[in-house]
C-alpha positions in Angstrom: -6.4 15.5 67.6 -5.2 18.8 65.8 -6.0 22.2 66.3 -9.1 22.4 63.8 -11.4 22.3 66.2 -9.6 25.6 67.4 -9.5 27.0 64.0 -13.1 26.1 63.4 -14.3 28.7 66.5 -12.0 31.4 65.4 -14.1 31.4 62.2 -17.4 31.5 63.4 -16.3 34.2 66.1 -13.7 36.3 63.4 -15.4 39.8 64.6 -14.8 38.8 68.7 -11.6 39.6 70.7 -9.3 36.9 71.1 -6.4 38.9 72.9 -5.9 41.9 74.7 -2.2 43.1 75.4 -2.5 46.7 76.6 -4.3 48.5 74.6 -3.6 46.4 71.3 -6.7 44.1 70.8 -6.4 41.1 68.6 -9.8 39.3 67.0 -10.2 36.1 66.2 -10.1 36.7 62.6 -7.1 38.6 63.0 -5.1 35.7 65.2 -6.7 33.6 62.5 -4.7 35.3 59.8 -1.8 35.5 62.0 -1.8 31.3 62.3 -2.1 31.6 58.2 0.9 33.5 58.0 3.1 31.2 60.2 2.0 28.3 58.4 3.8 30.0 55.1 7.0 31.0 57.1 7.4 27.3 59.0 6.8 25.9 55.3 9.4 28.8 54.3 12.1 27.6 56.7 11.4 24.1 56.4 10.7 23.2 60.0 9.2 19.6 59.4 7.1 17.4 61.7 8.6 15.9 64.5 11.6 18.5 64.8 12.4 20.0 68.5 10.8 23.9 68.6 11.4 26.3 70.8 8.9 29.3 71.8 11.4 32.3 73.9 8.9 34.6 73.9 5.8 35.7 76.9 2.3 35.3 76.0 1.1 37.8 73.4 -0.9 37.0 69.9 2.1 36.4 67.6 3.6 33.5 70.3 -0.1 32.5 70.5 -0.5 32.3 66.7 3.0 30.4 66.7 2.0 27.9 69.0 -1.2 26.8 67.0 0.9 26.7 63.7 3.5 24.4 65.2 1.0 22.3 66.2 -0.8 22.0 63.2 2.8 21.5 62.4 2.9 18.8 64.5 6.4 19.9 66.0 7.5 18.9 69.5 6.9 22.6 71.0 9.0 24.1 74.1 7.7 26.9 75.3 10.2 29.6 77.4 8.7 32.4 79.2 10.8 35.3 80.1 10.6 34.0 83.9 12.9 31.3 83.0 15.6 33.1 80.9 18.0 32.0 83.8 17.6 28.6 82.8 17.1 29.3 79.0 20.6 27.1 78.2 19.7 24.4 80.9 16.0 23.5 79.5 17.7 23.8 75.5 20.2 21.2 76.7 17.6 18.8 78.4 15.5 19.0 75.2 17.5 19.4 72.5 15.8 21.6 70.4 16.8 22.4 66.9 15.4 25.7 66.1 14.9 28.7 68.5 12.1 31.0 67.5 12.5 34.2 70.0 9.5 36.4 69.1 7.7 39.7 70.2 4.7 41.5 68.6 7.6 43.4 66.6 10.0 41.1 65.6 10.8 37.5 64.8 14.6 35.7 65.2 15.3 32.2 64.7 18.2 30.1 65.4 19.5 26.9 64.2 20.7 25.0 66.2 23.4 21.6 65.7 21.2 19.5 67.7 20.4 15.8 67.2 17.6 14.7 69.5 16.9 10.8 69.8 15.1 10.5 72.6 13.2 7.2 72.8 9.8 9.8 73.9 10.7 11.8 70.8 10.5 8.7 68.7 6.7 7.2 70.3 5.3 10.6 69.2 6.9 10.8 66.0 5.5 7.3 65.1 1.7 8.5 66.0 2.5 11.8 64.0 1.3 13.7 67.0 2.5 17.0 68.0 4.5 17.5 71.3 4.9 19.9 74.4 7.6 20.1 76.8 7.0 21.6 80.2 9.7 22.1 83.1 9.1 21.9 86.6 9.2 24.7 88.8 12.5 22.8 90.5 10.6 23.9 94.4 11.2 20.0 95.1 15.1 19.6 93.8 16.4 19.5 90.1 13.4 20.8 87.4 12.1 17.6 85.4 11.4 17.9 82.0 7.9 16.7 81.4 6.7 15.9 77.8 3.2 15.4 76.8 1.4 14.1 73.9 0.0 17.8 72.3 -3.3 15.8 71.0 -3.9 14.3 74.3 -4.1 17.7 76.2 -6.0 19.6 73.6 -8.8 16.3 73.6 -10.1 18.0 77.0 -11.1 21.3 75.1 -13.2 19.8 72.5 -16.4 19.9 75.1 -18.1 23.2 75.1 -17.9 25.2 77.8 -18.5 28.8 79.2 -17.0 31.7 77.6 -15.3 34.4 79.9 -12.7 36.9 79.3 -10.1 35.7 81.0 -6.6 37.2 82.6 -3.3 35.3 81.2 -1.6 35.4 84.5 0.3 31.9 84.2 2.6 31.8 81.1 2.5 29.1 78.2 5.5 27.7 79.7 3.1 26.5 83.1 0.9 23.5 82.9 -1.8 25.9 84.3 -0.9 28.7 81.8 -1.7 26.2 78.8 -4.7 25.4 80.0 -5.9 28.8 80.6 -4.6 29.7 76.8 -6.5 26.4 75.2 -9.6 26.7 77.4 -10.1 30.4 76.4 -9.8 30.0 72.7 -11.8 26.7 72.6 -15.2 28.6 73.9 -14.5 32.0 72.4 -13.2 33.7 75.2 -10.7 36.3 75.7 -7.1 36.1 76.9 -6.1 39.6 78.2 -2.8 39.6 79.3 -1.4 42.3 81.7 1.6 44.6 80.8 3.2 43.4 83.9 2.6 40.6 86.7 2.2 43.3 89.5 -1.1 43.6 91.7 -1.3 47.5 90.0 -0.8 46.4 86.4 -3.2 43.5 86.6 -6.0 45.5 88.2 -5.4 47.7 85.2 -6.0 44.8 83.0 -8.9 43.4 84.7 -10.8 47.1 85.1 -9.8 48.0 81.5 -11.0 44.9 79.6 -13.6 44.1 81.7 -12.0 40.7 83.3 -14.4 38.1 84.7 -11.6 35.1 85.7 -8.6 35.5 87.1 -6.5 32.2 87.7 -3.3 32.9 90.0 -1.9 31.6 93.1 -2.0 32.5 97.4 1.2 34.4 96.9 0.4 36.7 94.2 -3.1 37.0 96.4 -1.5 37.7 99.0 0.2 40.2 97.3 -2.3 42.0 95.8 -3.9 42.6 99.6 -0.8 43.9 100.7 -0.9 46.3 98.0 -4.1 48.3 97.7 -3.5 48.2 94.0 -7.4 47.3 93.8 -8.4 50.2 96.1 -8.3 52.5 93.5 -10.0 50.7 90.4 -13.2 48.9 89.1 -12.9 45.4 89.6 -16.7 44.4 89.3 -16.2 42.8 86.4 -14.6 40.0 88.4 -16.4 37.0 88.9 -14.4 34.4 89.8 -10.9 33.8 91.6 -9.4 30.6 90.8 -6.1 29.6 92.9 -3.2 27.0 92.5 0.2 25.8 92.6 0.6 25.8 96.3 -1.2 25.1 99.3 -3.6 28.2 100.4 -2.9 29.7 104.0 -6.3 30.3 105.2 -5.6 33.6 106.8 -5.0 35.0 103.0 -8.2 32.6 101.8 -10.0 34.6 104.7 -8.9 37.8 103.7 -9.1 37.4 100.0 -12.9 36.8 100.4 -13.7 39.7 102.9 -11.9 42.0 100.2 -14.6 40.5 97.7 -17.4 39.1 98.7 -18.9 39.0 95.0 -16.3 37.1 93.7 -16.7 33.2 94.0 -12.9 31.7 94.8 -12.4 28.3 93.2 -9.5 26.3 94.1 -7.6 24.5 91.5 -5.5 21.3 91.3 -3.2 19.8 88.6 0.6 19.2 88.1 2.2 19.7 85.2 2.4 15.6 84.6 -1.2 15.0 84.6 -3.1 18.2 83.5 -5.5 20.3 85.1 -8.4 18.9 87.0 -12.1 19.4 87.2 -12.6 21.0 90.7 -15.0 22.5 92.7 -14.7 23.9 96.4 -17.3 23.5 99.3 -17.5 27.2 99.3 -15.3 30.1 98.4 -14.1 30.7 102.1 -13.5 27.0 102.2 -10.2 24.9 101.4 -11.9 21.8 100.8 -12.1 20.1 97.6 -13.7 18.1 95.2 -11.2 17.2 92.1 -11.5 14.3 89.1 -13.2 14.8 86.1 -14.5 12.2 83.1 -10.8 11.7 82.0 -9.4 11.5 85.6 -9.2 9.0 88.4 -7.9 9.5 91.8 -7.1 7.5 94.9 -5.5 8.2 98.5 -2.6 5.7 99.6 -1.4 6.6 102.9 -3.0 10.2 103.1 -1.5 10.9 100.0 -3.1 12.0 96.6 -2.5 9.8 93.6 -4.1 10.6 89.9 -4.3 9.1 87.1 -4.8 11.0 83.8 -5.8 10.0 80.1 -3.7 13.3 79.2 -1.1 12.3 81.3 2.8 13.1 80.2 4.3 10.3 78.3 7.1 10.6 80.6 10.2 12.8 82.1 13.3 13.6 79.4 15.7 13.4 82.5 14.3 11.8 85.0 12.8 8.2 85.5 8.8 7.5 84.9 6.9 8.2 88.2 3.5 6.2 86.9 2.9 3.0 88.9 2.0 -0.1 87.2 -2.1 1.2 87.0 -0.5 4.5 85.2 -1.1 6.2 88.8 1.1 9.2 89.9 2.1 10.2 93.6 1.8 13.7 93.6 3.4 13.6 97.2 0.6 15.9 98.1 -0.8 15.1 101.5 -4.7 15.0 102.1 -7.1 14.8 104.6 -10.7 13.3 103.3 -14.1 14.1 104.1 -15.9 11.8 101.6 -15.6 13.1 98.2 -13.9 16.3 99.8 -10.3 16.4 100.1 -8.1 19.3 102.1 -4.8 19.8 100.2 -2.1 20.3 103.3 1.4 20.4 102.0 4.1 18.2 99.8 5.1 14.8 101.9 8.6 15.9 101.0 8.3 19.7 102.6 6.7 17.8 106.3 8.5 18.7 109.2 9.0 16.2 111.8 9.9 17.6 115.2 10.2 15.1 117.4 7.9 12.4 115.5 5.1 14.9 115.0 4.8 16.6 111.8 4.2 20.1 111.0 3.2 21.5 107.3 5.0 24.6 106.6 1.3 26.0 105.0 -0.5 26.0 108.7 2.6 28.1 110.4 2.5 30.7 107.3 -0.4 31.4 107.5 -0.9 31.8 111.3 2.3 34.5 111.0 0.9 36.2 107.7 -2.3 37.5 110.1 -0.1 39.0 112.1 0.2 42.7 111.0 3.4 44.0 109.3 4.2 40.8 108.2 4.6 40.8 103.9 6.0 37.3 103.2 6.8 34.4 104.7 8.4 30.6 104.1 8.7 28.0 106.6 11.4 25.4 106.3 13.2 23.2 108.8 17.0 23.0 110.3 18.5 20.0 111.6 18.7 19.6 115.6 20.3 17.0 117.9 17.3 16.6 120.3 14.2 16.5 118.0 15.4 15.7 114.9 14.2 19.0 113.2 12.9 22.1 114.5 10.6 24.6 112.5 12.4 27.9 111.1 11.2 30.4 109.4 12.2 33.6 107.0 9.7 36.8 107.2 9.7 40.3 105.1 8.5 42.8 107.6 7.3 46.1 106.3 8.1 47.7 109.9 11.3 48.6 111.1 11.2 45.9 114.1 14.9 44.5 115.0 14.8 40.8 114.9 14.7 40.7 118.8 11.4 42.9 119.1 9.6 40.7 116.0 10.8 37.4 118.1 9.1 38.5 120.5 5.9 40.0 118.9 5.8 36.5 116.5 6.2 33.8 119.6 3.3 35.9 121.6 0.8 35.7 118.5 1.6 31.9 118.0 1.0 31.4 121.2 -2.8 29.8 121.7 -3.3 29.6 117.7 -0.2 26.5 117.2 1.4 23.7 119.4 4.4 24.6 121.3 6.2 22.1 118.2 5.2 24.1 115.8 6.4 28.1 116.8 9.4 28.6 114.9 12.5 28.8 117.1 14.4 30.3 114.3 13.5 33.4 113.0 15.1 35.4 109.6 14.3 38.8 108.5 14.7 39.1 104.8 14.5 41.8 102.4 13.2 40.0 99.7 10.1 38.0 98.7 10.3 34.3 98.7 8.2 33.6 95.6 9.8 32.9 92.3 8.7 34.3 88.7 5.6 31.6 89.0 4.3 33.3 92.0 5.3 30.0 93.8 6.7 29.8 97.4 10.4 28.8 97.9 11.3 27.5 101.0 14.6 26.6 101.7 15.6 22.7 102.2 17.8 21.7 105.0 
């Protein structure tokens, strides 16, 4: 599978808008040309199949028009937000690229570098003549892995028609859920619009401005957005549908999301960066239950826990041992509770907390102290203690002026009658910080 399918839309739809950055609005036919023109510059340069390619740049048409190029290309592509430029040396050193390609909508640098890469991984794709991607993990679970997938087998998915929506570009091309956002919305004619910044205010901007219908993001940024008021003050009927991943929603922000709009279906989400995205659907928007699979998916439960299996699964980890079973099924390490087809997404096995041989998921506590007014943020993690093994702590960003002692207080009285006894944090941090990172993912700290 190449990108013709791709290119084919972008023809018929030349006239439509493809991208919106700002106010700079990019058609089909233009990105079209833009694909055209790095096409003559790789051929200029003389990247060849098969060679290691990074992409430093955030999401706007001339990384987008890239992207399709070195696939057509059929290069092994690795994508670098912005978000990770911390880690920018660190993910070039795990895949050993060869060229660097930093772009902007201005400007164009690239980098040679000395590198050599024989990775066995490389080699498979390079003997099907396929292009490549390599995504890193988010690193909430340990080390970041570097997963690397077969280019052809992700873009299969996008061949089957589906609906056409302007869409927001919240999750960058460097996110499992970013890609897919990106190929879903040129394959059906859509458009990307992508915010000048990841704040609640600027992307309320975008969505009144360009008259957004999807926005895919996760609970924290939700959460965010509430605490805000950034959409008090604009148009955000355009809005049709909420779509959430990457962590487990608290239901006091699920509850609250949908009270602040009650037009706007909320569709929960489900994927990992080593299997793709799947086809989900929720019970109803101000429900956490799920249905996930999909024709090119199967999924099984093992001991309360979610395992998938994917035909655009990841060939496999650059650093890190294959996690397939012998039936090519991943533990996601996600814990589940089932309802028939329906499945309730509770928490990561590895982030349970087991006080005194019962177990508590960081998710349920969150959200029971992010109802409680004044309270911005919070991450539950566990501590080490000689009597129960492990008791529940917890680190909050207050927007009163509490001390610790008063909020102690004020926290263990509203727990009180909503959790167990087992599961009210005994220790308490006020921070000044959130505890998301640049994905909008929850950190919690790991004893």
């Amino acid at each position: 599978m190449t990108v013709q399918f791709l290119l084919d839309k972008m023809s018929e739809l030349e006239t439509q808008e493809a991208v919106a950055v700002g106010s700079n609005i990019i058609t089909y036919g233009e990105l079209l040309e833009k694909y055209h023109n790095w096409l003559d510059w790789i051929a200029t340069e003389n990247i060849r199949p098969g060679e290691v390619v990074s992409i430093k740049s955030d999401y706007c048409a001339e990384s987008i028009s890239l992207f399709l190029a070195l696939t057509h290309n059929r290069n092994i592509i690795v994508p670098l937000s912005n978000d990770s430029k911390a880690h920018f040396e660190t993910f070039c050193d795990i895949a050993q690229n060869q060229y660097d390609i930093i772009v902007s909508e201005n400007d164009t640098q690239l980098i040679r570098t000395n590198n050599r890469p024989a990775h066995p991984l490389y080699d498979v794709l390079r003997e099907k003549n396929h292009p490549g991607l390599v995504l890193f993990s988010s690193g909430s679970t340990g080390k970041s892995k570097a997963i690397f997938h077969d280019l052809s087998q992700l873009l299969n998915k996008f061949t089957v028609p589906r609906k056409m929506m302007r869409t927001l570009a919240f999750l960058q091309f460097d996110h499992i859920g970013g890609v897919n956002t990106l190929l879903y919305t040129l394959a059906n004619g859509g458009t990307a619009v992508v915010p000048s910044h990841r704040t609640p205010e600027s992307v309320c901007q975008a969505i009144e401005k360009h008259k957004v219908e999807v926005l895919p993001t996760s609970p924290t940024f939700l959460n965010l957005l509430l605490l805000s008021g950034a959409a008090d003050n604009v148009d955000l009927s355009s809005l049709k549908l909420i779509t959430y991943g990457t962590e487990t929603m608290p239901d006091s922000t699920l509850t609250a999301i949908t009270t602040r709009f009650p037009e706007t279906k909320l569709l929960q989400t489900y994927g990992l960066s080593e299997v793709g995205i799947l086809r989900s659907k929720s019970r109803d928007s101000k429900s956490l239950w799920v249905k996930v699979g999909g024709a090119e998916f199967e999924t099984k439960i093992v001991d309360g826990r979610l395992w998938i299996k994917s035909e655009s699964a990841m060939l496999g980890y650059l650093n890190a041992p294959s996690p397939f079973d012998e039936d090519g099924f991943l533990d996601t390490g996600d814990q589940v509770e089932q309802d028939g087809e329906w499945l309730k997404i509770l928490g990561r096995q590895s982030e349970i907390i087991n006080v005194g041989g019962e177990k508590v998921y960081p998710a349920e506590v969150e959200s029971v102290v992010l109802d409680m007014p004044g309270v911005e943020d919070a991450a539950v993690y566990s501590l080490p203690h000689t009597i129960t093994g492990m008791i529940v702590a917890i680190e909050v960003k207050l927007s009163t002026d509490e001390t610790l002692t008063e909020f102690k207080v004020r926290l263990r009285r509203h727990c009180e009658g909503l959790l167990q006894a087992y599961k009210i944090p005994k220790k308490i941090t006020l921070i000044d910080s959130y505890t998301h990172n640049a994905r909008f993912k929850r950190m919690r700290k790991r004893s």
